[in-house]
MINU-318080 format. One record per residue (C-alpha): residue in one letter; residue number from 1; x, y, z. Coordinates in steps of 0.02 Angstrom, whole numbers. Last residue first. Example, Ala and Ser with C-alpha at 12.3 -4.5 7.8 and 13.67 -1.06 7.14 Angstrom:
[site s; 2; [684; -53; 357]]
[site a; 1; [615; -225; 390]]
END
This chain:
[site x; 346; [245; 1061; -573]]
[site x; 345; [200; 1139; -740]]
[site x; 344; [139; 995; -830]]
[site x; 343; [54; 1098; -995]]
[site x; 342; [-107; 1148; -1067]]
[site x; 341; [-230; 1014; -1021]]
[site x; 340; [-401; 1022; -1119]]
[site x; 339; [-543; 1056; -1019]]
[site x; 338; [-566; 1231; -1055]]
[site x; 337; [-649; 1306; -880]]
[site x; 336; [-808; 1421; -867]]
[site x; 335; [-819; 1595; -833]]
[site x; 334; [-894; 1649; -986]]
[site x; 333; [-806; 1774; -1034]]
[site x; 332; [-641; 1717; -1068]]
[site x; 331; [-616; 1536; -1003]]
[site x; 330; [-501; 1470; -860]]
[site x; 329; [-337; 1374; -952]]
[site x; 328; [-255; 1247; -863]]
[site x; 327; [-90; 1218; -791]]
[site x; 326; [-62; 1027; -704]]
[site x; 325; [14; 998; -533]]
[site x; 324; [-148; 960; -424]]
[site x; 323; [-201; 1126; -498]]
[site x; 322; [-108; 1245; -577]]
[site x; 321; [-220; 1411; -644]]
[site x; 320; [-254; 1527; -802]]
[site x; 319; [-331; 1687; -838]]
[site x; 318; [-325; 1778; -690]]
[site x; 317; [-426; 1948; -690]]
[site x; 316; [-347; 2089; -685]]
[site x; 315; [-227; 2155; -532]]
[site x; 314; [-90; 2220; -637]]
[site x; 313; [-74; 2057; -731]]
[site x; 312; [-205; 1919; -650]]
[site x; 311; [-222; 1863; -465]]
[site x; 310; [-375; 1994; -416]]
[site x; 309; [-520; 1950; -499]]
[site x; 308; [-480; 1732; -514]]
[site x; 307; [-457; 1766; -299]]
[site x; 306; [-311; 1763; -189]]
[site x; 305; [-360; 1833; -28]]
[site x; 304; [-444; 1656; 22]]
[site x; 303; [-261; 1584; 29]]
[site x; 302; [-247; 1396; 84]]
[site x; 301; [-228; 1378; 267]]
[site x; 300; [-166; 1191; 294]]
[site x; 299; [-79; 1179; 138]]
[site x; 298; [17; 1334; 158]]
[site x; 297; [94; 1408; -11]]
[site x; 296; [271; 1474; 8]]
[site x; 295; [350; 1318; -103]]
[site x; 294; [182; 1356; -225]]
[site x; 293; [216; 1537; -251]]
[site x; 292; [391; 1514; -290]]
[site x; 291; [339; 1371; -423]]
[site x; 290; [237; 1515; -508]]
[site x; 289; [45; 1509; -481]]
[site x; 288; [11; 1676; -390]]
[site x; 287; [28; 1776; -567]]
[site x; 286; [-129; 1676; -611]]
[site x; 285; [-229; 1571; -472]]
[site x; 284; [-158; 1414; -386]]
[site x; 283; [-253; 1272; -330]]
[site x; 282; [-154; 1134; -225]]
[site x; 281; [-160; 941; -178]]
[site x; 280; [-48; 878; -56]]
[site x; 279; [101; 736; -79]]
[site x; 278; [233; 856; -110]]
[site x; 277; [190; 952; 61]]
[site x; 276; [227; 769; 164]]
[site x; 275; [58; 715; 228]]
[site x; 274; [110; 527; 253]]
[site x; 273; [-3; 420; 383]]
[site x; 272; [-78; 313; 244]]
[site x; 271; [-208; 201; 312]]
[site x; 270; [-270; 188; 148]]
[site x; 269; [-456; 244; 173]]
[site x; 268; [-404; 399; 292]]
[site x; 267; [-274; 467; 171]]
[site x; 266; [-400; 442; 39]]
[site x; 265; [-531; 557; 141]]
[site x; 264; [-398; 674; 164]]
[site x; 263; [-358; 701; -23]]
[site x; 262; [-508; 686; -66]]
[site x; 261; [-583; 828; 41]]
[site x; 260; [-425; 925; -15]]
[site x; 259; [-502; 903; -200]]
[site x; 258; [-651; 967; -173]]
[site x; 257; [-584; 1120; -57]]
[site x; 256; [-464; 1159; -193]]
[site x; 255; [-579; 1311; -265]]
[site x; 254; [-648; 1372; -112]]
[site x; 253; [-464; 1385; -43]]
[site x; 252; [-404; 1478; -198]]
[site x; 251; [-553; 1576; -197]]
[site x; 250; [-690; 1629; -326]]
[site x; 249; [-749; 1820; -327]]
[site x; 248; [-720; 1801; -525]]
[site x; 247; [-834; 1639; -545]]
[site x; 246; [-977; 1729; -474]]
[site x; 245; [-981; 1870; -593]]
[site x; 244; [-960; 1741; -740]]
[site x; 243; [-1072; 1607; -701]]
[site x; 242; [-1010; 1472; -603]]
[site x; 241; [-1083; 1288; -626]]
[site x; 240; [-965; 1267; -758]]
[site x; 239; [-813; 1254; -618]]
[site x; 238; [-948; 1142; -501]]
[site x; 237; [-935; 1025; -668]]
[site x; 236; [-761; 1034; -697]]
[site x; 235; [-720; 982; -516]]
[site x; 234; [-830; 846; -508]]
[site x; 233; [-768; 790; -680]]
[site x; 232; [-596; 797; -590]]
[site x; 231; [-636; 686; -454]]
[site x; 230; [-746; 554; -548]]
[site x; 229; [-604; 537; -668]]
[site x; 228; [-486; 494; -540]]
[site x; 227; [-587; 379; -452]]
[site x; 226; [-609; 285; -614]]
[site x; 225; [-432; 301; -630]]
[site x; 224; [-390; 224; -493]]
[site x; 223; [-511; 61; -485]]
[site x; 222; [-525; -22; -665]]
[site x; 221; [-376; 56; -739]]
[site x; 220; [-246; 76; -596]]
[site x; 219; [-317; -102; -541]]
[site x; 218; [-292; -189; -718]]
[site x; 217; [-115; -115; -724]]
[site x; 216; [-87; -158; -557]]
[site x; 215; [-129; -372; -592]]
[site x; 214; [-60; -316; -781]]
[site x; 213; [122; -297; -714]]
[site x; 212; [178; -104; -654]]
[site x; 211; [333; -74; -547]]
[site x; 210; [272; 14; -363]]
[site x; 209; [289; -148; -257]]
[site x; 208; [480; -189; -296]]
[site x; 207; [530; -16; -271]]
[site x; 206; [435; -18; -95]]
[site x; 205; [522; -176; -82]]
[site x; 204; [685; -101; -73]]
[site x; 203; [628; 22; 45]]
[site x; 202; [551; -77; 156]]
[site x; 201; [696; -206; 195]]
[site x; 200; [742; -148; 372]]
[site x; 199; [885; -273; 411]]
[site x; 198; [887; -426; 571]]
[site x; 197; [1067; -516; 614]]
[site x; 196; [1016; -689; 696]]
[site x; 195; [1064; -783; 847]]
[site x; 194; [1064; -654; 976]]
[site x; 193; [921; -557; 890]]
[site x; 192; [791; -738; 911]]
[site x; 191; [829; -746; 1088]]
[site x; 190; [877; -922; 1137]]
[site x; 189; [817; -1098; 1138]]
[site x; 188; [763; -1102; 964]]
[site x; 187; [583; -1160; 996]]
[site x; 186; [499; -1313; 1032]]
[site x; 185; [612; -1387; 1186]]
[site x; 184; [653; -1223; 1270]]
[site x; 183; [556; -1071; 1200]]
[site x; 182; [642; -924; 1133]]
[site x; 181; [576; -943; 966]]
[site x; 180; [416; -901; 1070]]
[site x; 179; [476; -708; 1069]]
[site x; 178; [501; -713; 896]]
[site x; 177; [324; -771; 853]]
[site x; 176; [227; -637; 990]]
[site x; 175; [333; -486; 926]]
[site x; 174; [410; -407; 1038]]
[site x; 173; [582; -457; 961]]
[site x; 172; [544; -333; 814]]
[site x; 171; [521; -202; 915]]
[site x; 170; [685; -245; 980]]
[site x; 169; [747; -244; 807]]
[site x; 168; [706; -67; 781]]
[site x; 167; [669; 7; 604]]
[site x; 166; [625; 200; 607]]
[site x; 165; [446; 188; 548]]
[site x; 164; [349; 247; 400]]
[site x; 163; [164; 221; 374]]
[site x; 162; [98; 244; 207]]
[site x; 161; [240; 139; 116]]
[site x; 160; [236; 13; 239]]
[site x; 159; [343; -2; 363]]
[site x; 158; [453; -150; 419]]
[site x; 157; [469; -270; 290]]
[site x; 156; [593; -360; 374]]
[site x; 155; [756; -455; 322]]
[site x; 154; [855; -596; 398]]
[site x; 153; [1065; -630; 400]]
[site x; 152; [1121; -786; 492]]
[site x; 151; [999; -905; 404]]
[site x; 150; [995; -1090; 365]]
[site x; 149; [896; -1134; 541]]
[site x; 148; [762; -989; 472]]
[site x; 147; [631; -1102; 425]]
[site x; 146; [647; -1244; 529]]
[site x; 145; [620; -1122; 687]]
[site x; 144; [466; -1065; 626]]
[site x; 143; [387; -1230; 577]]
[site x; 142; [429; -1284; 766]]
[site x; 141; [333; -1109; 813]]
[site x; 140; [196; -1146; 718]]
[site x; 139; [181; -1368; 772]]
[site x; 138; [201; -1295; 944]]
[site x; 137; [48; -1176; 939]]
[site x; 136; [-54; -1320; 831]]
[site x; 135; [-11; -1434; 982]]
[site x; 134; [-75; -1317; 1126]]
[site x; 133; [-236; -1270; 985]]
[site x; 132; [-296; -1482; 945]]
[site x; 131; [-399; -1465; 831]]
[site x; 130; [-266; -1424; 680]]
[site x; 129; [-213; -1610; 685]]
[site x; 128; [-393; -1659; 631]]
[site x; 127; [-399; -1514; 499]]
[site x; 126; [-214; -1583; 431]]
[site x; 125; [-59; -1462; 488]]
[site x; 124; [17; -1353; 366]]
[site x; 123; [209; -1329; 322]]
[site x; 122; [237; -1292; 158]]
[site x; 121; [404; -1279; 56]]
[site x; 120; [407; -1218; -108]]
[site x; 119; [542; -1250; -214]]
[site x; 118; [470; -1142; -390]]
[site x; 117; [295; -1062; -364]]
[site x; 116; [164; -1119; -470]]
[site x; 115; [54; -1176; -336]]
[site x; 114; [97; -1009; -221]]
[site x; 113; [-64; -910; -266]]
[site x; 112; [-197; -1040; -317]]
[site x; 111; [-157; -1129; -147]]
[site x; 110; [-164; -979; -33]]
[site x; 109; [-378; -997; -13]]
[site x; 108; [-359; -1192; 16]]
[site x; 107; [-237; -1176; 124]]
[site x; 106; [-321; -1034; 243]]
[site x; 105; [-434; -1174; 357]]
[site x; 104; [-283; -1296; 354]]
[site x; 103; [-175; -1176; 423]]
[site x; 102; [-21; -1094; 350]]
[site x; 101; [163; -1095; 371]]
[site x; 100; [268; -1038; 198]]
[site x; 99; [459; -1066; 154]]
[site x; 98; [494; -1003; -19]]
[site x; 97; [640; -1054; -105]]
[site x; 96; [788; -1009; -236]]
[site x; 95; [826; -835; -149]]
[site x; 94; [752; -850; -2]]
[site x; 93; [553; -792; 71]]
[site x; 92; [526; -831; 228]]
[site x; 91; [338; -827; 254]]
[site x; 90; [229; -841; 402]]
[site x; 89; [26; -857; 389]]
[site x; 88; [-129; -878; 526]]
[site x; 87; [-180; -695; 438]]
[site x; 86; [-339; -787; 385]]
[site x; 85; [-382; -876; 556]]
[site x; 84; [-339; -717; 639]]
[site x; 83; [-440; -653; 524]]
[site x; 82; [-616; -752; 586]]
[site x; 81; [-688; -877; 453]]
[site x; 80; [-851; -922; 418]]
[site x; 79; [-873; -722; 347]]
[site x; 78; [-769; -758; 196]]
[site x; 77; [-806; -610; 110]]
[site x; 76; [-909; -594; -78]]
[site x; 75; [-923; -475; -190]]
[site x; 74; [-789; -369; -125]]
[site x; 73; [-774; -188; -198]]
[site x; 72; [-803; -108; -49]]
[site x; 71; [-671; -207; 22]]
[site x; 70; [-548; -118; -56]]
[site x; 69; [-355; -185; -65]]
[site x; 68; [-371; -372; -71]]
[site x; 67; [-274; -489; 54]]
[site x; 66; [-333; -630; -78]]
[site x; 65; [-351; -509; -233]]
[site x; 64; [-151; -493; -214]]
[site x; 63; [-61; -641; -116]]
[site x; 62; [100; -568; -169]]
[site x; 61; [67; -386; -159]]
[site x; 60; [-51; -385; -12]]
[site x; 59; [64; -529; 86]]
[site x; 58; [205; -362; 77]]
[site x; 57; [87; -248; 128]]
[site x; 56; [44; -357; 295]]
[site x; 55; [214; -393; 323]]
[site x; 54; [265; -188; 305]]
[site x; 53; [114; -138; 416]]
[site x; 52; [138; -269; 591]]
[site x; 51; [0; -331; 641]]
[site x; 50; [79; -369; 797]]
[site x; 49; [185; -492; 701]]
[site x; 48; [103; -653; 762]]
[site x; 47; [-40; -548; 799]]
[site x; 46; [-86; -545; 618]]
[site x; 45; [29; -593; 472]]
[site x; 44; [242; -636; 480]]
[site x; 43; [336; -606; 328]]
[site x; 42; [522; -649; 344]]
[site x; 41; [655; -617; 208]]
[site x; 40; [793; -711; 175]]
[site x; 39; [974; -735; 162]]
[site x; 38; [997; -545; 193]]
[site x; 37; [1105; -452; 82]]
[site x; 36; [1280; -417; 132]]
[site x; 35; [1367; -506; -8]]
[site x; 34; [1287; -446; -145]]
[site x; 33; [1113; -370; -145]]
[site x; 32; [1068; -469; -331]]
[site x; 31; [1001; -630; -265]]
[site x; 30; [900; -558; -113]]
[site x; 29; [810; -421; -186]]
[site x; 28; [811; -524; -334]]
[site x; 27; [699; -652; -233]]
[site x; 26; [574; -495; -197]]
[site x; 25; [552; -488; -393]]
[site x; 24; [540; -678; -421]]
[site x; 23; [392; -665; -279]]
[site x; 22; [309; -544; -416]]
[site x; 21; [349; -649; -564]]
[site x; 20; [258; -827; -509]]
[site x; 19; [97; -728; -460]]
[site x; 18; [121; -639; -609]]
[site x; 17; [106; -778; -715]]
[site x; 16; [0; -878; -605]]
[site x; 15; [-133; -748; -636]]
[site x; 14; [-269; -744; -504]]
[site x; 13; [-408; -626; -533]]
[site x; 12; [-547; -735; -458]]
[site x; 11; [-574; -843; -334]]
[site x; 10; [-751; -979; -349]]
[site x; 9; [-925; -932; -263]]
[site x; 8; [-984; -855; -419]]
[site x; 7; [-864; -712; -399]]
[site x; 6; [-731; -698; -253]]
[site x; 5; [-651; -580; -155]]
[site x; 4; [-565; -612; -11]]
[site x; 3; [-589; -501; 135]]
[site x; 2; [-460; -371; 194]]
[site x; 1; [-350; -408; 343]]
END
């Protein structure tokens, strides 16, 4: 997992408010999915899970700034402490309670998030307790089994919005937590899919994830669109960079290649497996820039034959382009770019 941040040696960005109103938007999952909703929904960290995608986005929404999103931008990480001792967490999130397992090493760093939640239920050894590993192991998997004892019906964050699986409860029984409910004595005493129904709940809490409070409001501002910016005053500035002549033998390709560098390079730093055509950046030059164009256009061999000379009226030079989804003007005569945003064309 990602490290926590922290300034001045104490944890910032935590808002009780939204800390509070982002596990009451999972509850309503629950609440308001009538009859056939599950009663809960499980969220199981590290190898517990298998490191499992959809738990670990799920603890990165409601633990935000904790299981943070870019280390880069850490100013401190807990180094004294290894992640599995970190991701030593289970959930089971119902609709009026919250069921959560930690360890005493982790407590102190979840407290802040789940104080001011409404019937929580903790289950957390004492440091001394915690020494001893065999009886740690059984006090887990005993917490485990109190947790879901009022449940027939559980839900899973499988994927996560970058990965996306087909859901498969026996994938789920691999993991290293359901297969000790099994366990005679500390555990259930059978398998963990006999007893209880599992559901795929990524979708509805990708819909849950992607609705703005200030904690994403404050990130989309402070950490998006900086990127953002930075990207397209790249792109203006190598644009500006061209004189006139030189500007006119310009590619599609050559002109997107900033951008598809991004693009990959953002894949790569999310984890995010999804290259679907919608989700790619694109260049298009003049007459070559009608939505046609674009659902023909190949992502993975974008045109070098189209070029600002040859993709206006009759074969002029092109006097406009859609990039990234947005229509902009290219100058006359000077070969520059007009900054200003004509119209959302895609």
């Amino acid at each position: 997992m990602a490290g926590i941040r922290r300034v001045n040696g104490k944890l910032s960005g935590i808002n009780p408010a939204v800390s509070c109103s982002r596990l009451r938007q999972v509850q309503s999952l629950l609440r308001d999915g009538g009859p056939a909703a599950p009663e809960g929904v499980l969220c199981s960290l590290g190898i517990d899970s298998r490191y499992n995608e959809g738990c670990s986005e799920l603890a990165k929404y409601l633990f935000y700034g904790l299981y943070g999103r870019n280390q880069l931008s850490l100013e401190h990480a807990v180094e004294e402490f290894p992640d599995e001792m970190l991701d030593d967490v289970i959930l089971l999130i119902q609709a009026q309670c919250v069921h959560l397992y930690c360890n005493p090493l982790n407590y102190s760093y979840l407290l802040p998030y789940v104080s001011h939640w409404r019937n929580l239920h903790l289950y957390c050894m004492t440091e001394a307790e915690y020494e001893d590993e065999e009886a740690a192991e059984e006090f887990k998997i005993s917490s485990f089994v109190t947790m879901v004892q009022d449940c027939s019906r559980i839900g899973v964050p499988y994927s996560s919005q970058g990965h996306v699986q087909r859901f498969d409860m026996f994938m789920v029984e691999k993991w290293p937590l359901i297969q000790a409910f099994a366990l005679e004595g500390i555990g259930g005493g059978s398998f963990f899919t006999m007893k209880y129904k599992l559901m795929d709940m990524s979708d509805m809490l990708w819909q849950v994830y992607n609705r703005l409070d200030p904690v994403s409001l404050e990130n989309l501002l402070t950490e998006d669109l900086v990127n953002f910016e930075k990207q397209w005053s790249g792109f203006f500035s190598s644009m500006d960079l061209e004189s006139h002549l030189s500007i006119l033998e310009l590619s599609e390709a050559q002109a997107g290649e900033a951008f598809r560098t991004y693009y990959s390079h953002g894949l790569i730093s999310s984890n995010i497996t999804d290259k679907s055509k919608s989700q790619q950046p694109f260049v298009l030059f003049g007459k070559h820039s009608s939505s046609e164009d674009l659902e023909a256009y190949s992502f993975n061999f974008p045109s070098e034959s189209h070029q600002v000379r040859n993709t206006g009226l009759e074969g002029s030079a092109a006097r406009h382009m859609r990039k990234s989804g947005l229509q902009h003007h290219l100058g006359k005569g000077s070969g520059t770019m007009d900054h200003c945003v004509e119209a959302c064309s895609h």
